[in-house]
C-alpha positions in Angstrom: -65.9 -94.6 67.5 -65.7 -92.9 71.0 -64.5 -89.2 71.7 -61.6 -91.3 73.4 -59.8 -91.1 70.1 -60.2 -87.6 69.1 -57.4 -85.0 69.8 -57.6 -82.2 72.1 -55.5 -80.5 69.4 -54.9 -80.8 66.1 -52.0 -78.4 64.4 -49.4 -78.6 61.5 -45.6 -79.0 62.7 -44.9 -75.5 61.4 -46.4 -72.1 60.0 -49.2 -69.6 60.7 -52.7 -70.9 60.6 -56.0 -69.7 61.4 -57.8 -72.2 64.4 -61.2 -72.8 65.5 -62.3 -74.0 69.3 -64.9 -76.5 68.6 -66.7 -78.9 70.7 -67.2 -82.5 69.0 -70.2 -85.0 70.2 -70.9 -88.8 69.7 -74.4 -87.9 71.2 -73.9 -88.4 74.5 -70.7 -87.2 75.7 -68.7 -83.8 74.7 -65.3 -82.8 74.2 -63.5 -79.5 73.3 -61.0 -79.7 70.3 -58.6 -76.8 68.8 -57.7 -77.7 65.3 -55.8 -75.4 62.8 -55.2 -75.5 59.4 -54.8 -73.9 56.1 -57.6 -71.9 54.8 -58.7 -68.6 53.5 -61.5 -68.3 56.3 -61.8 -69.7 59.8 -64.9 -71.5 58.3 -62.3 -73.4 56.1 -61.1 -75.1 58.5 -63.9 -75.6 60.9 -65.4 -77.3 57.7 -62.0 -79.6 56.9 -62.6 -80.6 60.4 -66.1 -81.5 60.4 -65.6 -83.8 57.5 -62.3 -85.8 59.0 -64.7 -87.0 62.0 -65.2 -90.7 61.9 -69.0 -91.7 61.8 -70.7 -91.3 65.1 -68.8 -87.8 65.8 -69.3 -84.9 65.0 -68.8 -81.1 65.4 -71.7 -79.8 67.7 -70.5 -76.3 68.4 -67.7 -73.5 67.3 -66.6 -71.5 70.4 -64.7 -69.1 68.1 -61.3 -69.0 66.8 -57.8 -66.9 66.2 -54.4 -67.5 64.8 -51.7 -69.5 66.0 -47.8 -69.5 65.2 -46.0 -72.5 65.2 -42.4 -72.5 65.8 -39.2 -75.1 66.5 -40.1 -75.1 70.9 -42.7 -72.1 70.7 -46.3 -72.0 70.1 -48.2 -68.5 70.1 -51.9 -68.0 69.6 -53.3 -64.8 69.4 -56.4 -62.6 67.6 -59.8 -64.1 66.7 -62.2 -64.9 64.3 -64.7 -62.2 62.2 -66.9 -64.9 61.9 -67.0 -67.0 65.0 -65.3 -64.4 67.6 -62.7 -64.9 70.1 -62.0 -68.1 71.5 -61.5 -68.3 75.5 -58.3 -67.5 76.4 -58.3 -70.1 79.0 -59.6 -72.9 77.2 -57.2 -72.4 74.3 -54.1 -72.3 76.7 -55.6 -75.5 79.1 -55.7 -77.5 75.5 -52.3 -76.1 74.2 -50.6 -76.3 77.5 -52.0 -80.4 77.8 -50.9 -81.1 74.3 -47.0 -79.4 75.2 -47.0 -81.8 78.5 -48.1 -84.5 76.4 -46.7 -84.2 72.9 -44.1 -81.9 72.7 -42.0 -81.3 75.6 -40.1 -78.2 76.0 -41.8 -76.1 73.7 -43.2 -72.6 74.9 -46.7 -71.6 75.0 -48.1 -68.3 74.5 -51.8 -67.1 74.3 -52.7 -63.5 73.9 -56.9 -64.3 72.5 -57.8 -60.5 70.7 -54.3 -59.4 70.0 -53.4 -58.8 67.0 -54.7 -59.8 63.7 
């Protein structure tokens, strides 16, 4: 399978989850991925992630993590991770802002990386 069909971003239709930044691989080629999901810890759901990739992917790297809120037209992610740190503010709203033009027009997007918990 090629990184072609892997998401940029990964989220639930609604609720507060934790997210993690990660970068996926098929060994020659890279691609950065923000998935969210329930779980306890951010490692939860770096781990559900890791084992949803098709053979021939996987998760290389975790560039950190935070929260994200998920609302009808609004989208707001904020704090970091105690285990994987903060993930760039400017790679989190480049993915989110792609997935709003592509997915789900109309909806606002927010990042505020380290605020809050």
């Amino acid at each position: 399978m090629s990184l072609e069909k892997i998401v940029n971003v990964k989220l639930p239709e609604t609720g507060r989850y934790k997210f993690v930044l990660v970068d996926v691989t098929d060994g020659e080629n890279t691609k950065p991925v923000l998935v969210a999901g329930p779980g306890e810890y951010h490692q939860d759901v770096a781990e559900n992630f890791r084992y949803s990739l098709p053979a021939g992917i996987r998760l290389s790297r975790i560039r950190g993590g935070g929260r994200v809120e998920l609302g009808t037209g609004s989208i707001y992610a904020f704090g970091e991770s105690m285990g994987y740190g903060m993930a760039p503010q400017d790679q989190v709203e480049s993915l989110l802002r792609t997935y709003v033009s592509e997915q789900k027009h109309g909806t606002s997007v927010r990042v505020e990386m380290g605020v809050g918990y």
